[in-house]
C-alpha positions as CSV (number, residue, x, y, z in Angstrom):
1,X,77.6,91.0,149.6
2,X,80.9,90.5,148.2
3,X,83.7,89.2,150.8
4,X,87.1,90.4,148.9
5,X,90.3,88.4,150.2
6,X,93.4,91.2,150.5
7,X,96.7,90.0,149.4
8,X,99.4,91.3,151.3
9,X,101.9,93.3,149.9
10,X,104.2,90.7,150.6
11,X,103.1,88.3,148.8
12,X,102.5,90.2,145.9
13,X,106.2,91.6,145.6
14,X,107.4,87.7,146.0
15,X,105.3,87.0,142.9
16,X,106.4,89.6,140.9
17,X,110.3,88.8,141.6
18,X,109.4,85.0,140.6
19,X,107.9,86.3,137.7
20,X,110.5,89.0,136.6
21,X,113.4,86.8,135.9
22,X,111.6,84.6,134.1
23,X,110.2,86.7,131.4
24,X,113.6,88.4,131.4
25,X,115.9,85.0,130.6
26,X,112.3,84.0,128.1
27,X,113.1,87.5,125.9
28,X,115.7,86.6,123.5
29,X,114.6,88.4,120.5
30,X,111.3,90.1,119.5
31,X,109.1,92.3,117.0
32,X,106.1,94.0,116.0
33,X,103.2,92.4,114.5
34,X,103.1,92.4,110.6
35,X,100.9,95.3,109.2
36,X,100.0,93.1,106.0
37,X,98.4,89.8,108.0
38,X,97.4,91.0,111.3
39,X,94.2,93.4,111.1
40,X,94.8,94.3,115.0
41,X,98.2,96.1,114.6
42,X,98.8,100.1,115.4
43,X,98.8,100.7,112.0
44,X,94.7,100.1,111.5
45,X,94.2,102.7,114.4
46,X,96.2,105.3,112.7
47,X,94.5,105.0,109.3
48,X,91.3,105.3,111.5
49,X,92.8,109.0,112.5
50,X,93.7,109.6,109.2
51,X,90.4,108.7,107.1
52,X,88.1,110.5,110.1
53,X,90.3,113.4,109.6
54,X,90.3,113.4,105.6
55,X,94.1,112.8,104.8
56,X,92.4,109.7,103.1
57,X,90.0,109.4,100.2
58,X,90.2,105.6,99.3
59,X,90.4,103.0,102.2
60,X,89.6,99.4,101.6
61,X,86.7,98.2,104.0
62,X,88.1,94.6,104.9
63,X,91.1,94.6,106.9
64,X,94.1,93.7,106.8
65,X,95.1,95.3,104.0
66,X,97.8,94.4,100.9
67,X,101.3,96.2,101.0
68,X,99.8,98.3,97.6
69,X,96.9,100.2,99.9
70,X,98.8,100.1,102.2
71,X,101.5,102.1,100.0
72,X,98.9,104.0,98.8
73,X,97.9,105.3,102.2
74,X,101.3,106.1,103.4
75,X,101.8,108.2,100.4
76,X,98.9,110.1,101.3
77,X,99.5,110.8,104.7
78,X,102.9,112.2,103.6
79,X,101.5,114.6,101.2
80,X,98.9,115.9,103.2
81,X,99.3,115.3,106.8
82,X,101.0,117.4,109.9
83,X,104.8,116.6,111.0
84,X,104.1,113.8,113.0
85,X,101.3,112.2,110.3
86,X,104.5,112.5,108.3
87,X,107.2,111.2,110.8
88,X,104.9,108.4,111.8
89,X,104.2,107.7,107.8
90,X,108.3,107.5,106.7
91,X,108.5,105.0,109.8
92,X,105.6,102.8,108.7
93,X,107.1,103.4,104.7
94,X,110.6,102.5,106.0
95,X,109.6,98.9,107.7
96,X,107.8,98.0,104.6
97,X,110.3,99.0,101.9
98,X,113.0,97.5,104.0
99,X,114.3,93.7,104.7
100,X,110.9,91.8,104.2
101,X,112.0,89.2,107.2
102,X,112.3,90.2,111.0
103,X,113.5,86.9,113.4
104,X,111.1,87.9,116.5
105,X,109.8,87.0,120.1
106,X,107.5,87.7,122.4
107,X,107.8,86.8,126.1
108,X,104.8,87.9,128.5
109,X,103.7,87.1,132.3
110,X,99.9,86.6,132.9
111,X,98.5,87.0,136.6
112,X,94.9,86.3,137.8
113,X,93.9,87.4,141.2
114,X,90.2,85.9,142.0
115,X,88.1,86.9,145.0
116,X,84.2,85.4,145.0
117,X,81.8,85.3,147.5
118,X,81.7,81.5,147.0
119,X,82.3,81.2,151.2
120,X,85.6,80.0,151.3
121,X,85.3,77.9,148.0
122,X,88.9,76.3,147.8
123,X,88.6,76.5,144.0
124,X,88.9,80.1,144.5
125,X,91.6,80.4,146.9
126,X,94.6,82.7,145.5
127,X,97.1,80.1,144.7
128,X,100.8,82.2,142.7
129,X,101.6,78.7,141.5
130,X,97.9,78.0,139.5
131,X,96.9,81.5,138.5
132,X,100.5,82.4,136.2
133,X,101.0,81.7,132.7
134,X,104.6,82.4,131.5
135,X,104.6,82.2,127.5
136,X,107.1,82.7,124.8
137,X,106.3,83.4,121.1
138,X,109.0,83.0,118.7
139,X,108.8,84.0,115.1
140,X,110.2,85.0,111.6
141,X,107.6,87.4,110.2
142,X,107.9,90.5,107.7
143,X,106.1,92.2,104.4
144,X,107.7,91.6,101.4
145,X,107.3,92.8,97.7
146,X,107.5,89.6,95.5
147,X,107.3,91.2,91.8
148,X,107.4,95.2,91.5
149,X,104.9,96.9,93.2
150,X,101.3,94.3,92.8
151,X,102.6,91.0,94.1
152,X,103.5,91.3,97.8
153,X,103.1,88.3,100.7
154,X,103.1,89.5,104.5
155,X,103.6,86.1,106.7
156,X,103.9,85.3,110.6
157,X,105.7,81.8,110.7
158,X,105.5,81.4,115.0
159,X,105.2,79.2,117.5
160,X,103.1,79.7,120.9
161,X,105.0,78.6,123.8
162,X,103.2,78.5,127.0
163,X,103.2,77.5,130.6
164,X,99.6,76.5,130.7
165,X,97.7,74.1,128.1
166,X,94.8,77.0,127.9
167,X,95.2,80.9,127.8
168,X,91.1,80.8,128.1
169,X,91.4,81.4,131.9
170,X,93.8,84.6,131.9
171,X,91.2,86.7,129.2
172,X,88.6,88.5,130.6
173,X,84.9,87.4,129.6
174,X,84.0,88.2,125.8
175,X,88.1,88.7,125.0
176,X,89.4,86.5,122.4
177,X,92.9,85.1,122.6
178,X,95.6,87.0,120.7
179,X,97.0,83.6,119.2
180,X,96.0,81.2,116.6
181,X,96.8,78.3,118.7
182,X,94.2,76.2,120.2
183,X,94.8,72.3,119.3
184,X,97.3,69.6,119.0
185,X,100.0,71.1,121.4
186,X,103.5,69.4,121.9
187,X,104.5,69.0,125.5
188,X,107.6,70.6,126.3
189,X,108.3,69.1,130.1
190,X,105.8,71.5,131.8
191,X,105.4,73.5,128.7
192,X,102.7,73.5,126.2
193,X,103.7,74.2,122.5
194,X,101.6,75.3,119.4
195,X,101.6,76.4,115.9
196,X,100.6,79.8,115.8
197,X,100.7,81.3,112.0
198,X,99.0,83.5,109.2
199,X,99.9,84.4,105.7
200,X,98.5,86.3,103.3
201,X,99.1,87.0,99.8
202,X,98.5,89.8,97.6
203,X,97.8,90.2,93.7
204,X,97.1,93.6,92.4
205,X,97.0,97.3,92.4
206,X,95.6,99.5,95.6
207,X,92.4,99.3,93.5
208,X,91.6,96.5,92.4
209,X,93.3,93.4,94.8
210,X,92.8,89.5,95.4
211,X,94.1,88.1,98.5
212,X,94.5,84.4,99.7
213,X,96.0,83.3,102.8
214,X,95.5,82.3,106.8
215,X,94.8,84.9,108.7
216,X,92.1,87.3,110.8
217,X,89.8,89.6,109.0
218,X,87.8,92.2,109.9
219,X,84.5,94.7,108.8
220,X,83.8,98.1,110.1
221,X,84.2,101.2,111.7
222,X,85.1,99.4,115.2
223,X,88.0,96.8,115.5
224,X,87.6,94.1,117.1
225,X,83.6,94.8,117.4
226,X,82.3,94.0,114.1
227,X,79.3,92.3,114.0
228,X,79.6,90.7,110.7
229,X,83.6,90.3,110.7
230,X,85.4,90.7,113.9
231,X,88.9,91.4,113.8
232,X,89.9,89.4,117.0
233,X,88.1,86.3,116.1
234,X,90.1,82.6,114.9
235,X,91.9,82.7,111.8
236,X,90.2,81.2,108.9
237,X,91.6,80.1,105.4
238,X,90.7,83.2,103.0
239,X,90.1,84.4,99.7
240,X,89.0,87.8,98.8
241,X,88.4,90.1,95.9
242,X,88.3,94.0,96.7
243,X,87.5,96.7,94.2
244,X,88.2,100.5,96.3
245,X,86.8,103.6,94.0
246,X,86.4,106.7,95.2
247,X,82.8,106.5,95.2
248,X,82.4,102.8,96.0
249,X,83.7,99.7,96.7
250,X,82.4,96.3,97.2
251,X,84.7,93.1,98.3
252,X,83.6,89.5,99.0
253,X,85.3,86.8,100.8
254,X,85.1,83.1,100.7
255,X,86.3,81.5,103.8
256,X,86.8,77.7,105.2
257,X,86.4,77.6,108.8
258,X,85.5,74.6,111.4
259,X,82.7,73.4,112.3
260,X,81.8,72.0,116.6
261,X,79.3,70.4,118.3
262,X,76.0,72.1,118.7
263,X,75.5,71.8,122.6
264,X,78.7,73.3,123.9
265,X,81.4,74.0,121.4
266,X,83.5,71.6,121.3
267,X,84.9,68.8,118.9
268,X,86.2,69.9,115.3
269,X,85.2,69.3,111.9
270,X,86.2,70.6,108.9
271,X,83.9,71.0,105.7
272,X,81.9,74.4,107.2
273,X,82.3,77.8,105.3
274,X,81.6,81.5,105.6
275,X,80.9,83.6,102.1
276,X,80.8,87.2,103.0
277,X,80.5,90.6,100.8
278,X,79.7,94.1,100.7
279,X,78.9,97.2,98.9
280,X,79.5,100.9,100.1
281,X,78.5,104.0,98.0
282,X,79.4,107.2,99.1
283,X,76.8,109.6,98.8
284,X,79.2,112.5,99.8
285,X,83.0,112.3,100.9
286,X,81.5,112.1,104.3
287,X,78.7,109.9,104.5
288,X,78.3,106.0,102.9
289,X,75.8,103.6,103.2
290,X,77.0,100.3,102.9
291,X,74.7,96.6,102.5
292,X,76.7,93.5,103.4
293,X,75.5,89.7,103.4
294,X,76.9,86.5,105.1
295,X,76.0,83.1,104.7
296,X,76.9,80.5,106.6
297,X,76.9,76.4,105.5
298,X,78.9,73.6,105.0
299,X,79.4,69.6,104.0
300,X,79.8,70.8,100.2
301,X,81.0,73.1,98.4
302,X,78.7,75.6,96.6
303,X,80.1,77.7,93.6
304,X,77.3,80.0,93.8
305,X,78.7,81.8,97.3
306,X,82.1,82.7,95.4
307,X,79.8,84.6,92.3
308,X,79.2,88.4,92.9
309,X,75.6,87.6,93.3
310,X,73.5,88.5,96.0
311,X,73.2,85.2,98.7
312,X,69.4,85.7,99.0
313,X,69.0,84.4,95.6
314,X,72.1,82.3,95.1
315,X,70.6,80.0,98.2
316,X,67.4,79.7,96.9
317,X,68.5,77.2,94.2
318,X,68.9,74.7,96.7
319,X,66.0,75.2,98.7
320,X,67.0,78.1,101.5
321,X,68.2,75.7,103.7
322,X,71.6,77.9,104.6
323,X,71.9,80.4,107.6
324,X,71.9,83.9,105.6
325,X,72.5,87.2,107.1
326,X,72.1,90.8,105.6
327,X,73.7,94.1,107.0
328,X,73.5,98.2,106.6
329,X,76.1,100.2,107.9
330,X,76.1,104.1,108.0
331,X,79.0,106.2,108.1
332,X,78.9,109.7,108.7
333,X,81.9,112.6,109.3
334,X,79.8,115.6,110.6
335,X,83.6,117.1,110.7
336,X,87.3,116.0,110.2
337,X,88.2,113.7,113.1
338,X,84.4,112.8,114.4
339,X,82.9,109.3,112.8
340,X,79.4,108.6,113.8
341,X,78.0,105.2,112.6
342,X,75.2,102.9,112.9
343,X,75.5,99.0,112.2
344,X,72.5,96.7,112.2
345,X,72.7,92.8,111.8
346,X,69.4,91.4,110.5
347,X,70.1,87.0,111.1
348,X,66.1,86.7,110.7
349,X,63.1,89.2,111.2
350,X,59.7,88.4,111.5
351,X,58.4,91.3,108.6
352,X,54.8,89.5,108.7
353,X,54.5,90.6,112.3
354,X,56.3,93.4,112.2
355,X,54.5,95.2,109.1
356,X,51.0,94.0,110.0
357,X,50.7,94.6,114.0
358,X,53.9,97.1,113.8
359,X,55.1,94.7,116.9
360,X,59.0,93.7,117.5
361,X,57.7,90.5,119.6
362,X,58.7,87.7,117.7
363,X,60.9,85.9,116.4
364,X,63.6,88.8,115.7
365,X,67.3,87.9,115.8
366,X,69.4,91.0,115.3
367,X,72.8,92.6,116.2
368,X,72.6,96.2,116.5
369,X,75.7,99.0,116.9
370,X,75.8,102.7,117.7
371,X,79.0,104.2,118.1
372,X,81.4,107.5,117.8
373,X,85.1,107.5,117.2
374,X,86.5,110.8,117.9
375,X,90.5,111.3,116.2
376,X,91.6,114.8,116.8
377,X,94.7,116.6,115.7
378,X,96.6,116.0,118.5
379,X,100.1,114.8,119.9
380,X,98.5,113.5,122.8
381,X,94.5,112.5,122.4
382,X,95.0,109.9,119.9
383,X,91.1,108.3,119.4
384,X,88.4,108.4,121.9
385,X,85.8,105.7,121.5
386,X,81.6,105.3,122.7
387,X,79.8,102.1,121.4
388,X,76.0,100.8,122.5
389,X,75.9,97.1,121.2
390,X,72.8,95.0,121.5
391,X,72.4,91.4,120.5
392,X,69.0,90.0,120.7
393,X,68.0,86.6,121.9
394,X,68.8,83.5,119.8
395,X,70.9,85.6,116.9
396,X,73.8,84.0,115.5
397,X,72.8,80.7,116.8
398,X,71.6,78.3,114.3
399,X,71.6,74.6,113.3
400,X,71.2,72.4,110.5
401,X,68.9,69.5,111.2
402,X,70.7,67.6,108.2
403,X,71.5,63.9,108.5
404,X,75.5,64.9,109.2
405,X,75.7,62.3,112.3
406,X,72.1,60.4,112.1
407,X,69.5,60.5,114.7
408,X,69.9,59.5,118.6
409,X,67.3,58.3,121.1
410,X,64.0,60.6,121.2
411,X,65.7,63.8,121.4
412,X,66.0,63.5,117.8
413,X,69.4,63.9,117.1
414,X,72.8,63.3,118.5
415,X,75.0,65.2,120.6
416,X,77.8,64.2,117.8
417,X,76.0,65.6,115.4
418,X,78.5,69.4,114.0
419,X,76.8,72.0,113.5
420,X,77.9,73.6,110.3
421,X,75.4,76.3,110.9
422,X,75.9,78.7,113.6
423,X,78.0,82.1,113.7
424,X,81.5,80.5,114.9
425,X,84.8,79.4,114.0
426,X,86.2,76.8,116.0
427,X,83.8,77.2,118.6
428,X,84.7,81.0,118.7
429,X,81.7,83.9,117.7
430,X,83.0,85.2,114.3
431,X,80.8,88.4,115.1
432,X,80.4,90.3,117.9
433,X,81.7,89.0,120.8
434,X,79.1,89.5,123.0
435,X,76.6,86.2,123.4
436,X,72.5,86.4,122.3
437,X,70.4,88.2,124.7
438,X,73.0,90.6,125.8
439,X,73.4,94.3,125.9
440,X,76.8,96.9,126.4
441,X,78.1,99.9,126.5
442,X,81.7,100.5,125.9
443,X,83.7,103.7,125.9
444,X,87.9,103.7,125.7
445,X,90.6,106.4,125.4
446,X,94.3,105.6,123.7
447,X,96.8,108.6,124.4
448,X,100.1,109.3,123.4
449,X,102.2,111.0,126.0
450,X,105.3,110.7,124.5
451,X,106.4,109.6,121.1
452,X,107.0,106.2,121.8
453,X,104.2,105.6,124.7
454,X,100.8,104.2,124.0
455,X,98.6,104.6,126.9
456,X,94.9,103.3,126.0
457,X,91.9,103.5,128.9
458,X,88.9,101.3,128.3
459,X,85.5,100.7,130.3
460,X,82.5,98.4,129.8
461,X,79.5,97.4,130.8
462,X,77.1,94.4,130.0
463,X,74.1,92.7,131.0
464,X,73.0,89.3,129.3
465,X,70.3,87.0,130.7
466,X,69.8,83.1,129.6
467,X,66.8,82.6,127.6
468,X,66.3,79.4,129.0
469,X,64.5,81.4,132.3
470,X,62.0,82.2,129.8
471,X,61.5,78.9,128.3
472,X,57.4,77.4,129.3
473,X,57.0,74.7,131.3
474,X,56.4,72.1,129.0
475,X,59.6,73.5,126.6
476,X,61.7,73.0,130.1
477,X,60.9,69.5,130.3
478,X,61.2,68.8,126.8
479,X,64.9,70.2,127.2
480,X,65.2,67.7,130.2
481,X,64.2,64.6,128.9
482,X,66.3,64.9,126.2
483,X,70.1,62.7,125.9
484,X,72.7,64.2,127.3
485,X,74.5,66.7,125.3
486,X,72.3,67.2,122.7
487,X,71.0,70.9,123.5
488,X,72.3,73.7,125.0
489,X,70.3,75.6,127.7
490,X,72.8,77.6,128.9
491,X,72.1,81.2,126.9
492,X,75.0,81.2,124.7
493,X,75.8,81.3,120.9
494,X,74.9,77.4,121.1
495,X,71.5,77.3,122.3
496,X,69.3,77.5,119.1
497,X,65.5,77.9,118.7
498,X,64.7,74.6,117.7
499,X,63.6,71.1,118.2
500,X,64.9,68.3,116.5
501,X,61.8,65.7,115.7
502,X,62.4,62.3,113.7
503,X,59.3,62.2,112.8
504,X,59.7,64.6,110.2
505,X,61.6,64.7,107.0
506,X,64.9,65.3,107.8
507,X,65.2,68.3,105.4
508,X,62.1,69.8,107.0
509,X,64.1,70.7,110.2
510,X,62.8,70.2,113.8
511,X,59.9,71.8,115.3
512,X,60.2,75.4,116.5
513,X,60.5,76.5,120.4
514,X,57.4,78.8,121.1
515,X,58.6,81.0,123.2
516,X,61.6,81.8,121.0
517,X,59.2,82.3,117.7
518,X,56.3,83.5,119.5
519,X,58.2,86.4,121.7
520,X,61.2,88.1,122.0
521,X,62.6,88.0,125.2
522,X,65.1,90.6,125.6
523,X,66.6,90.8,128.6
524,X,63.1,89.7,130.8
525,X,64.7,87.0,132.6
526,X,64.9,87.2,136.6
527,X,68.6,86.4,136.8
528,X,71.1,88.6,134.7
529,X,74.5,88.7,134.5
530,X,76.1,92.0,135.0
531,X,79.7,92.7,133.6
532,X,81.8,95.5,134.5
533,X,85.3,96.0,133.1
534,X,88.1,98.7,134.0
535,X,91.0,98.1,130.9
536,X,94.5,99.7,131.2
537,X,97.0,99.0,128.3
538,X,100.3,100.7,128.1
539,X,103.2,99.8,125.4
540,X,106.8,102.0,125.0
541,X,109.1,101.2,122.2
542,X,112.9,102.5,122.9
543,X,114.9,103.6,120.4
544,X,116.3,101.3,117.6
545,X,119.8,100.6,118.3
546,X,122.0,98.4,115.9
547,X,120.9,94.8,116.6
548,X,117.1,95.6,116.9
549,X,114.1,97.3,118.9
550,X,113.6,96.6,121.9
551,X,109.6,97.3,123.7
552,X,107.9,96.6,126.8
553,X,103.9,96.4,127.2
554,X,102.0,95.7,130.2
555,X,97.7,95.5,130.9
556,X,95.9,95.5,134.1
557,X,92.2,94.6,134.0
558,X,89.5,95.1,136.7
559,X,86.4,92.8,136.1
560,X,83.3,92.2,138.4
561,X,80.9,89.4,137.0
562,X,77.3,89.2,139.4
563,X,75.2,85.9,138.6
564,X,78.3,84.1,136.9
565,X,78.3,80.4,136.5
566,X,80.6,78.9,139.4
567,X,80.9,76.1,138.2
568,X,80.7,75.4,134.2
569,X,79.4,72.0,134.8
570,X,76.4,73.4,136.0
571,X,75.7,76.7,133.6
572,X,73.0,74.4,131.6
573,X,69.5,75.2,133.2
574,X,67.7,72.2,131.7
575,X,70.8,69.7,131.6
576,X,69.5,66.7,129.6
577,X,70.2,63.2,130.6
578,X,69.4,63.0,134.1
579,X,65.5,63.2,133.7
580,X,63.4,60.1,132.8
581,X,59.7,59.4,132.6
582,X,56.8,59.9,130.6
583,X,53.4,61.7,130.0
584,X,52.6,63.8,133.3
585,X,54.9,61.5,135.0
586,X,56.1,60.2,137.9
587,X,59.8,61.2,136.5
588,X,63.0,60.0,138.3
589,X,65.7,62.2,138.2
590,X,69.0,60.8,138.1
591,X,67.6,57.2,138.7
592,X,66.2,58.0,141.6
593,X,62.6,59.1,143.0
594,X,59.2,60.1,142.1
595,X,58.5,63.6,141.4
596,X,56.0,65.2,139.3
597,X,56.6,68.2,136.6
598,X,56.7,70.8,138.9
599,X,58.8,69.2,141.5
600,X,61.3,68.7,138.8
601,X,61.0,71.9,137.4
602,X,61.8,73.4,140.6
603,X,64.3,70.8,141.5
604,X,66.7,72.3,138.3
605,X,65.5,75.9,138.7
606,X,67.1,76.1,141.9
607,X,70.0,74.2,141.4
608,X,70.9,76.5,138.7
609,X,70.1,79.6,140.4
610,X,72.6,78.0,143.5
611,X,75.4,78.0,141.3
612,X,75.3,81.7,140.1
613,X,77.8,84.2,142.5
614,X,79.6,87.4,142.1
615,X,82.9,87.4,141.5
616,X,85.9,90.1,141.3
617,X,89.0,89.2,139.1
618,X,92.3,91.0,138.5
619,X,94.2,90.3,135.3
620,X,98.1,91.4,135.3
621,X,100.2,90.8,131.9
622,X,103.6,92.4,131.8
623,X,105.1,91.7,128.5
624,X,108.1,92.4,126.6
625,X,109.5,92.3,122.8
626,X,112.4,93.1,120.4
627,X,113.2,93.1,116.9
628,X,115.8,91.7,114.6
């Protein structure tokens, strides 16, 4: 039963005027993302409409895109698409071909309102003073064409300016921050300041491009849902090749990322990099099959993940030992404005198994998408979106048992050790955002009322379990007598499907965990948590006026979590550290007793399953921008 605590009116209203003249005085100048370097702007949603509805033959499949295609496109809409394709066109052709540098700001207001049913928890008390986060983000930013019409740079030189040290508590769960700015952060008084920047430049015709720079990328029909690429993800330092025909393409991008800890995410290292490419034949105008590859690795450098070569054979020279994916997407336009596609992630497959006994219970690790995107030809109805995702236990999570940190205690390896291995960048999932063992629906609306109002309408919901729960006895206690830190047991991206063992060659890995080889395990466990998400986004640009534009945005999310964590401390089922002993025991636990297996066992189990609640939270962001 969920007790809700009612804010009065009252109080609300004396937040909102504290808030209000703050973000007011904050907004000295602001502007609109950059449509070269940030693969989440407006732009990407309209050449979305315009491809689903055929104004578009040739559209490069890794966003964001150089000021050429992007050109290109624009052209194309003018010459083929209604009056306000074409309106909305010359305003898109008219920023780019103007001055290439904007001085810009963003000022926004974040509320959280938390209610649990953690009975009268203190750490969950409403509290104006904890639960607001003013920030500021000032920037010069623009598109520019360097040399004629194939050499063009698109750049975001900003700072993030915020009242709290982390955003990560004003997002809902499985929403990536907006900025590039997570570490090293000067202290402004009570402010908190970081770099936040991308760049990208562009060689080449609409064609045939390369591009090199900092910035987000992204791969596939659905922004900021790609399994292999996701748009919202951490920046990364990139270089890409992109060849767009009109019945193919194929791209591939090297990228240098940074590598954490294994057992929770933390820590940074660099040396870790992601190679990544694709190739999409069109069967028809309206239909394309497409076969992708990523590779994860790191502590060298390998030449043979920047050749046009396929990555199954290119890491069999050194012995298999990197974390290779494959994907096929299918795209198919029964009609102009209606995109059906399909999107499967294969990270490992047991084909033995599978072809011999025709049985999915094994070790299969695979990221799955079915979705529609529906663009009509309408003023009002802008896109309406439907997605089922499904991410299967242990995918994307990896490690390499190499000797990158040496060997601790007899867990086999220490909790210092970086994983240059699994599916993140900076700690944060580079493909879907969803963890392992989790599935969702998704469906969302964006609307255009008037000409200058976006109004977009989103709803979700998710179930995940923690494949600890399924974990056998014996693999429970292994997980406790390990050191501390060294594994993860808490179901997400960094608990992998391995053991460490020093007895064996270090380049022969660790020892598998049955239960994750031997069985699937797809949402079985007693204890799942069940997401539900209510999204309502709204953005109005006024009219530009001599010294700028001026626009105000504002978000309101709903979000009810059952079984979450309370307390993060405690989200590990099978914390190691605290449990000593040998053989059948006794084992002490925390120093102290004598208990056998199952008592300890039991002991965890239900401290873990003590620590889950329900929980509703509010999320309020009112925002506001203008140009130079």
């Amino acid at each position: 039963m969920i007790a809700i605590k009612k804010l009065s009116q009252l109080k609300v209203s004396r937040l909102i005027k504290k808030m209000f003249p703050m973000v007011l005085l904050s907004a000295a100048v602001c502007a609109h993302a950059q449509v070269g370097v940030d693969p989440d702007d407006y732009f990407y949603t309209l050449v979305e409409s315009w491809e689903n509805r055929g104004l578009l033959r040739e559209v490069p499949p890794l966003r964001p895109y150089p000021m050429a295609s992007i050109q290109n496109i624009l052209q194309n809409v003018i010459k083929r698409g209604n009056e306000r394709d074409v309106e909305l066109a010359v305003e898109y052709w008219q920023k780019l071909t103007g001055r290439g540098w904007h001085v810009a700001a963003r000022t926004e207001g974040d509320v959280v309102f938390p209610v649990s049913d953690a009975g009268g928890d203190p750490s969950f008390d409403f509290d104006p003073e904890d639960n607001v986060m003013l920030s500021l983000n000032p920037s010069v930013e623009g598109d520019a064409l360097l040399y004629k019409d194939w050499i063009s740079m698109s750049y975001r030189l900003g700072l993030a300016v915020r009242s709290q040290e982390s955003d990560a508590y004003f997002l809902p769960l499985y929403v990536n921050s907006p900025h590039d700015a997570r570490q090293d952060a000067a202290t402004l008084g009570p402010l908190y300041g970081y770099i936040d920047m991308n760049d990208v430049l562009s060689i080449g015709r609409s064609d045939l491009f390369l591009q090199a720079g900092i910035y987000r990328s992204g791969y596939g029909p659905f922004r900021d849902a790609g399994l292999a690429l996701n748009d919202s993800t951490y920046h990364s330092a990139n270089l890409s090749v992109s060849v767009v025909k009109e019945k193919w393409s194929y791209v591939q991008q090297y990228s240098a990322i940074g590598a954490t800890h294994s057992n929770d995410g933390s820590g940074l290292s660099p040396g870790k990099f992601l190679a990544f490419h694709a190739f999409e034949y069109k069967f028809l105008p309206n239909l394309s099959l497409s076969y992708y590859e990523t590779i994860v690795y790191g502590n060298r450098f390998d030449l043979s993940y920047l050749l046009p070569v396929p990555y199954m054979a290119a890491q069999g020279i050194g012995g298999n030992a990197d974390n290779l994916q494959m994907g096929l997407l299918l795209k198919f336009r029964p009609y102009n404005g209606l995109l059906l596609a399909a999107d499967i992630f294969v990270d490992d497959i047991d084909v033995n198994k599978l072809v011999k006994d025709f049985s999915l219970k094994s070790k299969n690790r695979i990221a799955m998408q079915l979705g529609a995107s529906f663009t009509p030809e309408n003023l009002v109805l802008s896109k309406m979106e439907v997605r089922f995702a499904a991410v299967l236990p242990y995918t994307y999570s990896h490690w390499e048992y190499a000797s990158t940190g040496g060997y601790a205690g007899t867990a086999g390896m220490s909790a210092q050790m970086y994983n240059y291995q699994d599916y993140t960048n900076n700690g944060v999932p580079m493909g879907s955002p969803l963890p392992p063992n989790s599935l969702g629906f998704f469906t969302s609306v964006e609307l255009t009322p008037l000409k200058n109002f976006r109004l977009k309408l989103g709803a979700s919901i998710v179930s995940h379990g923690n494949v600890a729960e399924s974990l056998s006895d014996d693999e429970a206690m292994r997980y406790l007598l390990s050191d501390d830190g060294v594994y993860a047991t808490d179901g997400s991206i960094f608990m992998h499907s391995m053991f460490a063992d020093p007895a064996r060659d270090v380049h022969d890995g660790g020892t598998h965990v049955a239960s994750a080889w031997d069985d699937m395990n797809f949402l079985n466990q007693s204890h799942k948590l069940l997401l539900l998400q209510a999204t309502v986004d709204a953005d109005y640009t006024f009219p530009s006026f001599r010294f700028g534009t001026l626009s105000l945005n504002a978000g309101y999310t709903f979000e009810y979590i059952g079984n979450k964590p309370k307390d993060v401390r405690f989200a590990n089922l099978y914390p190691g550290g605290r449990v000593a002993g040998t053989g059948d025991g006794p084992y002490t636990i925390d120093g102290v007793g004598s208990y056998t297996k199952e008592e300890v066992l039991v002991f965890f189990r239900d401290k873990w399953e003590k620590n889950l609640m329900n929980v509703i939270t509010n999320y309020l962001r009112i925002g506001m921008s203008f140009t130079f």
